[in-house]
Wavefront OBJ file of the C-alpha trace (Angstrom):
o trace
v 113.682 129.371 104.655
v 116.578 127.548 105.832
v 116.653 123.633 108.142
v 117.750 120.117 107.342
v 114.849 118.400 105.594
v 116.289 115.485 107.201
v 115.330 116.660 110.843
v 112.294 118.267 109.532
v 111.520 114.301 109.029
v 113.263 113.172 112.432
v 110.952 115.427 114.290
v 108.127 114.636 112.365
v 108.603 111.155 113.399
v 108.274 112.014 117.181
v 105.667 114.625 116.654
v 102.375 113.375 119.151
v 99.808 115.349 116.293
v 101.862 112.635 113.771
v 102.306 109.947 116.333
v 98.372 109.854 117.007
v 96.945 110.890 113.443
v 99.372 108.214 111.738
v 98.924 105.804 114.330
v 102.733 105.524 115.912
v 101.508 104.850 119.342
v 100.237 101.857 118.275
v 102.887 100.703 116.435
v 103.954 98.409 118.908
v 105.600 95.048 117.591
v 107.076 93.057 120.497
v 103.988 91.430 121.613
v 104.639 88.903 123.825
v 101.046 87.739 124.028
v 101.216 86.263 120.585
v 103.992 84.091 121.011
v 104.498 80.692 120.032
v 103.723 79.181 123.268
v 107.159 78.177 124.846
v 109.082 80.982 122.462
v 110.481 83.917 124.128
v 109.739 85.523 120.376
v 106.810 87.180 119.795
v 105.217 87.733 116.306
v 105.332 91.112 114.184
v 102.312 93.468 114.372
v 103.191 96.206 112.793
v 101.281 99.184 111.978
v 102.000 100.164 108.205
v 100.108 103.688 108.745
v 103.281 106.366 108.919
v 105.960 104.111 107.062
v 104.084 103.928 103.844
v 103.406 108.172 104.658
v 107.006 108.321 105.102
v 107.658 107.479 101.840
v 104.831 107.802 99.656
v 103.858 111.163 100.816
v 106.884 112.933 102.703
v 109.999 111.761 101.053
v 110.395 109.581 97.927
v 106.714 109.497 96.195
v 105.668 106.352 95.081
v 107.411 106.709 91.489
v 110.516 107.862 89.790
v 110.370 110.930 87.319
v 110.012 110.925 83.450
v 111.720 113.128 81.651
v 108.682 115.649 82.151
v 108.800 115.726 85.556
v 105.541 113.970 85.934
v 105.358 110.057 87.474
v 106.645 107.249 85.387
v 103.882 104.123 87.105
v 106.352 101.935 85.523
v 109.309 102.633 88.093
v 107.964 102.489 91.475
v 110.392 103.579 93.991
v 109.231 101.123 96.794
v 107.649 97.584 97.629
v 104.464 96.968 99.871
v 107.459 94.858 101.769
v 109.391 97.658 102.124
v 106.920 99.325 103.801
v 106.419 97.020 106.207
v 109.884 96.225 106.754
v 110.317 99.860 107.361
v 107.377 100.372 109.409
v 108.670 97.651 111.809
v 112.612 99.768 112.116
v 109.588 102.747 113.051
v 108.100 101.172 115.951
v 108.312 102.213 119.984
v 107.044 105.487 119.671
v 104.318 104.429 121.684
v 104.415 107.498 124.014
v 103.833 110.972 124.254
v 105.487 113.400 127.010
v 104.008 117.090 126.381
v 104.819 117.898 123.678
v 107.123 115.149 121.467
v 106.792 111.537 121.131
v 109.172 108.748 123.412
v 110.606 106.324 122.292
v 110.513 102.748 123.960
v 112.752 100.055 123.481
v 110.844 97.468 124.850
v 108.085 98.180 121.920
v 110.430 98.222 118.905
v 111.350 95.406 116.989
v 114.210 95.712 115.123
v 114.701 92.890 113.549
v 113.945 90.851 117.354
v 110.527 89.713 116.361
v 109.326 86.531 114.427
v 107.434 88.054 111.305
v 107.234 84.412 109.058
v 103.652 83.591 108.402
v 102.847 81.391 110.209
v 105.595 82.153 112.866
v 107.826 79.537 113.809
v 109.316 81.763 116.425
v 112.446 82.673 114.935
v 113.420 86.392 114.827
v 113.714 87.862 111.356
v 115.770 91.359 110.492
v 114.426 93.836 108.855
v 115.233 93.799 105.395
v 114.543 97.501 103.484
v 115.311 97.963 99.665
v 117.606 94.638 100.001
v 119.873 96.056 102.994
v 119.222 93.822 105.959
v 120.227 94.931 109.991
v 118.639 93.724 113.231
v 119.353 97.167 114.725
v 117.509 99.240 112.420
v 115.800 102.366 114.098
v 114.801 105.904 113.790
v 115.817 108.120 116.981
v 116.797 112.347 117.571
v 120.293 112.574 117.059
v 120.569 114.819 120.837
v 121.592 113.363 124.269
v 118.397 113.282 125.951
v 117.237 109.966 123.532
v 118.135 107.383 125.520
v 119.572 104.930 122.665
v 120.611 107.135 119.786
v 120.829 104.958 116.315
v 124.167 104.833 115.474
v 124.704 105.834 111.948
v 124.749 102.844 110.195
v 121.667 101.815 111.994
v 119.618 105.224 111.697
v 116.851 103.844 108.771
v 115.604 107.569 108.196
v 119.135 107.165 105.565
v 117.937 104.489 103.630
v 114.545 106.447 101.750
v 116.779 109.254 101.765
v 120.074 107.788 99.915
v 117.730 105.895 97.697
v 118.748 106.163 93.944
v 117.195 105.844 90.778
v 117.901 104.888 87.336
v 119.521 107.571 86.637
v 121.323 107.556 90.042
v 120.004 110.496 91.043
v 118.532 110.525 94.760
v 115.155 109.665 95.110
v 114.495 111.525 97.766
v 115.819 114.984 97.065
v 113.935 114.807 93.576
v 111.063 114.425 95.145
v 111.390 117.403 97.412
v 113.629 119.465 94.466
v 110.043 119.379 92.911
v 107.872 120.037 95.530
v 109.708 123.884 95.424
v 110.011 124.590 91.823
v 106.495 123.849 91.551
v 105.404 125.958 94.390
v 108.379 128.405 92.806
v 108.176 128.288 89.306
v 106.035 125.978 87.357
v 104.771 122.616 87.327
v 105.357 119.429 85.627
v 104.853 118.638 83.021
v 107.543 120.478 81.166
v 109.829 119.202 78.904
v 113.305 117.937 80.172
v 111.970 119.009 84.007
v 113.638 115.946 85.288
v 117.067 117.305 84.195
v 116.975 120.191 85.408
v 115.491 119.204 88.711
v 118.335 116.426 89.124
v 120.833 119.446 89.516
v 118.917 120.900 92.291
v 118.521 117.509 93.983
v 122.605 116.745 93.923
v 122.688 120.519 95.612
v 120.476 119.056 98.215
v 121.696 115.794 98.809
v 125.634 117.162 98.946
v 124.623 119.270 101.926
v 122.641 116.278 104.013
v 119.203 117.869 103.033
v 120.070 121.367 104.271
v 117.054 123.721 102.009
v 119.081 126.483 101.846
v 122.082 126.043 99.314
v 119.284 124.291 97.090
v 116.995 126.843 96.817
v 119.487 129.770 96.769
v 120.813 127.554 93.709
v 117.267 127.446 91.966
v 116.154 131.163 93.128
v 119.248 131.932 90.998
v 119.257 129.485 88.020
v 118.134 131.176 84.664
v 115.123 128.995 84.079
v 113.761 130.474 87.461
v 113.915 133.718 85.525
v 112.215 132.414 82.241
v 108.694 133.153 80.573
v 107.403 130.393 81.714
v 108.644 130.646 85.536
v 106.809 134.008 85.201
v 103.602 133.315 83.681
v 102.902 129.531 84.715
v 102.433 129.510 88.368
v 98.872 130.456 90.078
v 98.972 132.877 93.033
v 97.070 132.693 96.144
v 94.828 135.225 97.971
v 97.376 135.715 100.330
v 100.339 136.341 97.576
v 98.374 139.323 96.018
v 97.668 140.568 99.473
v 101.647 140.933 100.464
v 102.028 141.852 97.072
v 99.975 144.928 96.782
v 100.593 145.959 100.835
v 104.720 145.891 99.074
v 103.729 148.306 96.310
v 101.746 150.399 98.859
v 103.483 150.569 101.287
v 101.035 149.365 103.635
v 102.364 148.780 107.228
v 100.883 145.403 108.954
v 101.564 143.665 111.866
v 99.839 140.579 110.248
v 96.855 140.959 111.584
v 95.475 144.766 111.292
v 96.027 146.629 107.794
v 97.604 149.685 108.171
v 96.133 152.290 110.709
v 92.617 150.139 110.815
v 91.497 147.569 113.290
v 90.761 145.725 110.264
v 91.402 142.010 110.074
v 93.840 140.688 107.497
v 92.476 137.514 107.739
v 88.724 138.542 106.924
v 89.558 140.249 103.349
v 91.542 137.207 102.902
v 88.229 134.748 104.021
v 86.427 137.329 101.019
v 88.823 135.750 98.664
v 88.254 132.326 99.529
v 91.012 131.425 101.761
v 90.971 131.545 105.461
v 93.776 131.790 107.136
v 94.211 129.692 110.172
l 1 2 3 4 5 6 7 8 9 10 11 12 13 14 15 16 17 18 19 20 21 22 23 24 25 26 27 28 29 30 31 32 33 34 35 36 37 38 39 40 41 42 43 44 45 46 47 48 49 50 51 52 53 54 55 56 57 58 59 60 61 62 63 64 65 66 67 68 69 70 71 72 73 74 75 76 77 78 79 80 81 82 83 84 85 86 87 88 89 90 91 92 93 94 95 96 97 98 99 100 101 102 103 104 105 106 107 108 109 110 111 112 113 114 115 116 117 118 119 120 121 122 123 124 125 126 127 128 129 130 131 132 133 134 135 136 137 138 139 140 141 142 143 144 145 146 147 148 149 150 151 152 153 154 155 156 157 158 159 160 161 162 163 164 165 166 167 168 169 170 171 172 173 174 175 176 177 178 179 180 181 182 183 184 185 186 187 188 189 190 191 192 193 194 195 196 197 198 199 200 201 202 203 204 205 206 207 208 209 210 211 212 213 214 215 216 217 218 219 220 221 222 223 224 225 226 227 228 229 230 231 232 233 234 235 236 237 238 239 240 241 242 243 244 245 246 247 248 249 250 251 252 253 254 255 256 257 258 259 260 261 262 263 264 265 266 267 268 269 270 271 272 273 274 275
């Protein structure tokens, strides 16, 4: 398992199955239709759908960590502004060609679009966790985008070098968890945060590459302790690989052994079907 989580997000972004579920293509904020009449800027309409996702689901969560590991409701990690603000440095990615997303200057904002209420037709930048820019954008960092963000202008950094209390990255917390959960065992646990914060600065010195991090926690001693062992629930499909290991069983993924059996349909016995 190996890959920048920070183009997992990039591509994510443009994804069409992302772009139509979380409502990209219509995230369309220069709108000259609802201009003042006689201003050449048009009024904000942003849709909030994927920027609040983009943080609240896919890279910071919507709180910082107690000690435990668990949420602390007391520190949230963003505003309802900031997700609007960021949802406007998201838009123009009102088109899909095959199979990715396009991105359209002439729908993104940027920072070029009136968003006082009520508008008085002056433009307004977009202002995220207190850093303002009128050229704030997300954008593949490849030749074929047509106006890559330059890097002080590429808003994908901002939820990404956000800090908390404890100045540890927001962001790489949030996914340092997501694995040693999956990995080793959930919060709560006592003094989780700490050790998680080690993984995260692992993370965050290599620009979100996974592997460094997780070679770091797959060999950390706690990964190896009685409760990494007995703590964590396994799947149908774990005890399947498992016991076709200790067999010996050959597979193909699909057929067990020398049968025309189905993997998937003594996996569907268990409960989980395999797509």
């Amino acid at each position: 398992m190996a890959g920048a989580f920070r183009e997992l997000l990039r591509e994510f972004n443009r994804d069409p199955a992302n772009l139509y579920y979380l409502d990209g293509i219509l995230n369309n904020f220069y709108d000259a239709q609802e201009g003042l009449p006689g201003s050449d800027v048009p009024v904000v309409n942003a849709n909030e759908n994927f920027g609040r996702e983009l943080m609240e689901l896919f890279s910071l969560g919507p709180f910082q960590f107690a000690t435990d590991g668990l949420d602390d409701p007391s520190k949230p990690n963003y505003t309802e502004e900031d997700v609007h603000q960021l949802s406007r440095a998201l838009s123009g990615w009102i088109y899909i060609d095959g199979e990715v997303g396009v991105w359209d200057a002439g729908a993104w904002d940027g920072g070029r679009g009136d968003d006082t209420k009520p508008p008085d037709g002056t433009p307004d930048p977009v202002t995220i966790f207190g850093v303002s820019n009128d050229d704030f954008r997300i954008g593949p960092d490849d030749p074929d985008n047509p106006v890559p963000p330059a890097p002080g202008d590429d808003v994908l950094r901002l939820p990404l070098d956000r800090q908390d209390d404890q100045g540890d990255r927001q962001a790489a917390m949030f996914v340092a968890r997501k694995f040693w959960e999956w990995y080793a065992y959930p919060a709560p646990s006592p003094g989780l945060k700490a050790l998680l914060a080690g993984f995260a600065a692992s993370l965050y010195a290599n620009d979100y590459e996974l592997e460094p991090m997780l070679r770091e926690m797959w060999t950390h001693d706690e990964f190896f302790s009685a409760a990494a062992k007995t703590r964590s629930v396994k799947s149908p499909v774990e005890f399947v690989i498992q016991a076709f290991k200790a067999l010996r069983v050959k597979t193909n993924a699909k057929y067990v052994g020398d049968a025309n059996t189905e993997l998937g349909e003594h996996l569907a016995q268990m409960g989980m079907d395999l797509f």
